[in-house]
C-alpha positions in Angstrom: 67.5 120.1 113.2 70.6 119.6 111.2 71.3 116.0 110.0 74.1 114.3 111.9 76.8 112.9 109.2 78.8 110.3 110.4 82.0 109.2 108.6 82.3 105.9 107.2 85.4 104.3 109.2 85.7 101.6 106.8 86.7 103.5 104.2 90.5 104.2 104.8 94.1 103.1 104.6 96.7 103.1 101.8 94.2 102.8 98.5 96.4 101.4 95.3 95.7 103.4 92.4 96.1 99.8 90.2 98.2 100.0 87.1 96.5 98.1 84.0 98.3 95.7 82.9 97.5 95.4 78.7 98.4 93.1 76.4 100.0 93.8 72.8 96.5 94.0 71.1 95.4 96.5 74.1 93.4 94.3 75.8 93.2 94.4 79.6 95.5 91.6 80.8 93.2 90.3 83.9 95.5 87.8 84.8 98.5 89.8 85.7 95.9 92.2 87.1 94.3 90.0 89.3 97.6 89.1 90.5 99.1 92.6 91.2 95.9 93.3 92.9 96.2 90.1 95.0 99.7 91.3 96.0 98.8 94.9 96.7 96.2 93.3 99.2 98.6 90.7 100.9 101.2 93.5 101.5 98.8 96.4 103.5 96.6 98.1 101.1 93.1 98.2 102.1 91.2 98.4 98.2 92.8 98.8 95.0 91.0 101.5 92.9 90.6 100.5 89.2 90.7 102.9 86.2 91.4 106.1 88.0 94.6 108.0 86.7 96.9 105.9 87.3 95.1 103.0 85.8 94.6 104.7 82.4 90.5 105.1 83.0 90.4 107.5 80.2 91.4 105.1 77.9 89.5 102.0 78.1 85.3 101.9 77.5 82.9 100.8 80.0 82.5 97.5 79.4 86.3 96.9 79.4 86.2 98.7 82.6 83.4 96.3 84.0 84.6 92.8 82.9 88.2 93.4 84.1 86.4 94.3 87.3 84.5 91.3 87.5 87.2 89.2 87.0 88.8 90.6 90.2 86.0 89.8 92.2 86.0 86.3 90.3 89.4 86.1 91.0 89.1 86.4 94.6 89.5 89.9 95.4 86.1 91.2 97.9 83.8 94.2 96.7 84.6 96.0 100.1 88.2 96.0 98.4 87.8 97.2 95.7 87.1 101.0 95.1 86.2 101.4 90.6 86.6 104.7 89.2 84.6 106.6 86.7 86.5 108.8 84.3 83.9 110.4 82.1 82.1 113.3 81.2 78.7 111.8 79.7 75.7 111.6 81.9 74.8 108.3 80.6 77.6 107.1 80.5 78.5 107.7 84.3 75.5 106.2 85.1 75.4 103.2 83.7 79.3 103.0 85.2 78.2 103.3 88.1 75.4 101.1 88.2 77.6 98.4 86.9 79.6 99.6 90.4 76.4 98.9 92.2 76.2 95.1 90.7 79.3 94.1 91.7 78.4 94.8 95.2 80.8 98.1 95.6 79.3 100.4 98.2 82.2 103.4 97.0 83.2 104.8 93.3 86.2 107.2 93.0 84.0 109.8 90.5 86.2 112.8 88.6 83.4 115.7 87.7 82.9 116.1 84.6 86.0 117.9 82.6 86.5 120.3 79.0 83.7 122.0 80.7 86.0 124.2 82.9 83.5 127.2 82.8 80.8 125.0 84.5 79.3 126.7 87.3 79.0 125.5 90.5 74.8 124.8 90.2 76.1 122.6 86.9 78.5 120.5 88.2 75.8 119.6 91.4 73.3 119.0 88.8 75.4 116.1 87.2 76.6 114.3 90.0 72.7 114.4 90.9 72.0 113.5 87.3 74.3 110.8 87.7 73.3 109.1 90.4 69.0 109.8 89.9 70.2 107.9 86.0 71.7 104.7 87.6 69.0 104.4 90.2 69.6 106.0 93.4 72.0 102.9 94.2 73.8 102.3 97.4 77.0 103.2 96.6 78.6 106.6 98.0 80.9 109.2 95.9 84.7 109.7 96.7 85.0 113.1 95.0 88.1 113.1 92.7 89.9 116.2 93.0 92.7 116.5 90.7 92.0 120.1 88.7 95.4 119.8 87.0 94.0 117.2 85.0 90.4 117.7 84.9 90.3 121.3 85.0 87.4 121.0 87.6 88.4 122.1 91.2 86.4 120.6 93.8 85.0 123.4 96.6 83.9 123.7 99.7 80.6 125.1 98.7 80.3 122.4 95.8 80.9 120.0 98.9 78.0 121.6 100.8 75.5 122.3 97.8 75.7 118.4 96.6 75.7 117.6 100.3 72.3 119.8 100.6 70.9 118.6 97.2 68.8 115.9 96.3 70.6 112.9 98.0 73.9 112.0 95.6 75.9 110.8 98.6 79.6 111.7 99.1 81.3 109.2 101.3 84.9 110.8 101.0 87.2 113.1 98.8 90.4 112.2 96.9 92.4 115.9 97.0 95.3 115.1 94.1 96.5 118.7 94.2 99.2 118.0 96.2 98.5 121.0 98.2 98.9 120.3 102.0 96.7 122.9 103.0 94.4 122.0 100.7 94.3 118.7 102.2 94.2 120.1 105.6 91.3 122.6 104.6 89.1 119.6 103.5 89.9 117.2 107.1 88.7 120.5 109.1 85.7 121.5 107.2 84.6 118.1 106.2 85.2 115.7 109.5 82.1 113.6 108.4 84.0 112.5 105.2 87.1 110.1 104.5 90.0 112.8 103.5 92.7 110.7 100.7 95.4 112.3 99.8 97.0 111.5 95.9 100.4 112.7 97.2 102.6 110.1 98.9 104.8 113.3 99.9 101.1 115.0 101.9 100.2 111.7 103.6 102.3 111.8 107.4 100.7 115.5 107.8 96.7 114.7 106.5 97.1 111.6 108.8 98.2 113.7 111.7 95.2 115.7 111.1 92.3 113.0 110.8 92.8 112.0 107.6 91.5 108.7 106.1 94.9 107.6 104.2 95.8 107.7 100.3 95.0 106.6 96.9 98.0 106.9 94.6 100.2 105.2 92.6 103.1 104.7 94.9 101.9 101.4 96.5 102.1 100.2 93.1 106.1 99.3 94.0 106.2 99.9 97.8 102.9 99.1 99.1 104.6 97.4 102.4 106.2 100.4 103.1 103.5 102.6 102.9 101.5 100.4 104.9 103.6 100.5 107.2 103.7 104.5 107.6 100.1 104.3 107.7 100.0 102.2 111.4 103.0 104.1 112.7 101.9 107.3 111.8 104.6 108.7 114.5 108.4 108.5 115.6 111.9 107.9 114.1 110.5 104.9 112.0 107.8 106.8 110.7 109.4 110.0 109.7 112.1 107.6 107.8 108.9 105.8 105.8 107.9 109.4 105.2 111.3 111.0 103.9 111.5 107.2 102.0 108.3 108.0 100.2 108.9 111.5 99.4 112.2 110.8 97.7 110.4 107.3 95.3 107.6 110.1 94.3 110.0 112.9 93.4 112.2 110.3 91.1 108.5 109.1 89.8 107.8 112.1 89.1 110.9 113.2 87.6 110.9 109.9 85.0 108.0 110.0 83.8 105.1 109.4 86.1 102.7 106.8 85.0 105.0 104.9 82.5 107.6 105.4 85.4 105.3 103.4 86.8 105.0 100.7 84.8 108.8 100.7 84.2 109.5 100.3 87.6 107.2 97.3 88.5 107.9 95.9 85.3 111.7 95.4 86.6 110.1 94.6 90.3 108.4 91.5 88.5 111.3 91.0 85.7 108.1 91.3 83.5 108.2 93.6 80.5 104.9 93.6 79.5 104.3 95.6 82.4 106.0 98.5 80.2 102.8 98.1 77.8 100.4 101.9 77.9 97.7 102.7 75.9 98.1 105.3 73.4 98.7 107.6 73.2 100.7 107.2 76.5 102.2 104.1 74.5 103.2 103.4 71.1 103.4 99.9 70.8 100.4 98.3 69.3 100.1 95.2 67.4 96.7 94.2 65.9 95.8 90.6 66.2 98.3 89.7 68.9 96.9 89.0 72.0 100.6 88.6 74.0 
């Protein structure tokens, strides 16, 4: 008998893909993080999702990754809320990401497969995630696949899908599809209605919800979480189709600026805050050693 898959409901909604906030010496600034996340929470979204993309992951090591993490949850903000990435290639080093996942009492971790690899095959890139996940301890947390080849050079498949699905028990909770491809979006709701379908493309969102989509992680609700939100529970109608033309046009100018520093430029004037501006290199240049502000 084939196993019965059932979706996990509660994972859904607008997801914020969290800016980091750092400070001069590249430190993570956890207050102003805990704070944004706070906000991003109080105005719709249903997790924030750390150190993906648009929270620099590549850039910071795991135990910066960990201890800003903590102090969310110390701050206030639930594990069911938050949703970590891991943005690395290293077996061992996934692993002992995600088990620090697992201890702070996430059930979900937004994984990218592993990238300069692009000629992995297909057998490969199943034998890491399983790798992964037999390293850290067969814990109970569940993989939301990152798809986002542009970047990573890895596309997920539908037979990668199906071989890690009938491998040796890495579970797959959901997949993030960042090609900002409707179809491909579409493809993955139809062939995958057991798993929560995110789109990374605020522009994709109306039509993947129409379909049985789960919602988005981007960076959008970053500056206009409410109104996102908000398109997510009307999902239909004059008022939603404005959100929807509203969001399209905020992500083109994103986009056009200069994405992720956009980004930060942008909530940075939100908050009249201008360490928000702050990247780590070598998406920024300004670096001060010994300066902590």
């Amino acid at each position: 008998m084939t196993e019965q898959r059932v979706r996990d409901t509660a994972l859904g909604g607008i997801i914020a893909a969290i800016l980091t906030p750092v400070h001069a010496d590249l430190s993570i600034d956890t207050a102003r993080l805990l704070a944004h996340a706070r906000k991003l929470i109080a105005d719709g979204c249903t997790r924030v999702s750390t150190f993906g993309s648009t929270g620099e992951g590549v850039s910071f090591s795991s135990d910066q990754k960990n201890a800003a993490n903590q102090a969310l949850l110390a701050g206030g903000v639930r594990p069911d809320q938050l949703l970590p990435a891991i943005m690395v290639s290293a077996v061992d080093t996934a692993a002992r990401e995600l088990k620090d996942i697992a201890a702070l009492g996430c059930r979900h971790a937004l994984v990218l497969p592993p990238f300069y690899y692009r000629n992995a095959t297909l057998e490969g890139l199943v034998s890491y995630f399983e790798a992964v996940f037999e390293r850290a301890g067969r814990p109970a947390v569940s993989f939301v696949l990152y798809n986002i080849p542009a970047m990573s050079g890895i596309t997920i498949t539908h037979d990668f899908v199906r071989a890690l699905q009938a491998g040796k028990g890495a579970p797959i909770a959901g997949i993030k599809d960042s090609t900002g491809d409707l179809a491909s979006g579409l493809a993955f709701v139809r062939a995958f209605p057991e798993l929560s379908i995110f789109t990374g493309d605020d522009r994709v969102l109306p039509h993947l919800l129409d379909a049985g989509g789960a919602g988005m992680i981007g960076g959008l609700p970053n500056l206009y979480a409410s109104d996102l939100a908000a398109l997510y529970r009307t999902r239909a109608g004059d008022e939603a189709v404005r959100l929807a033309a509203l969001a399209a046009e905020r992500i083109a100018q994103i986009d056009a600026t200069g994405g992720l520093l956009a980004l930060k430029a942008g909530l940075a004037d939100q908050n009249t805050d201008p360490a928000w501006r702050r990247a780590m290199p070598p998406l920024g240049t300004e670096f001060r050693a010994g300066h902590a502000k």
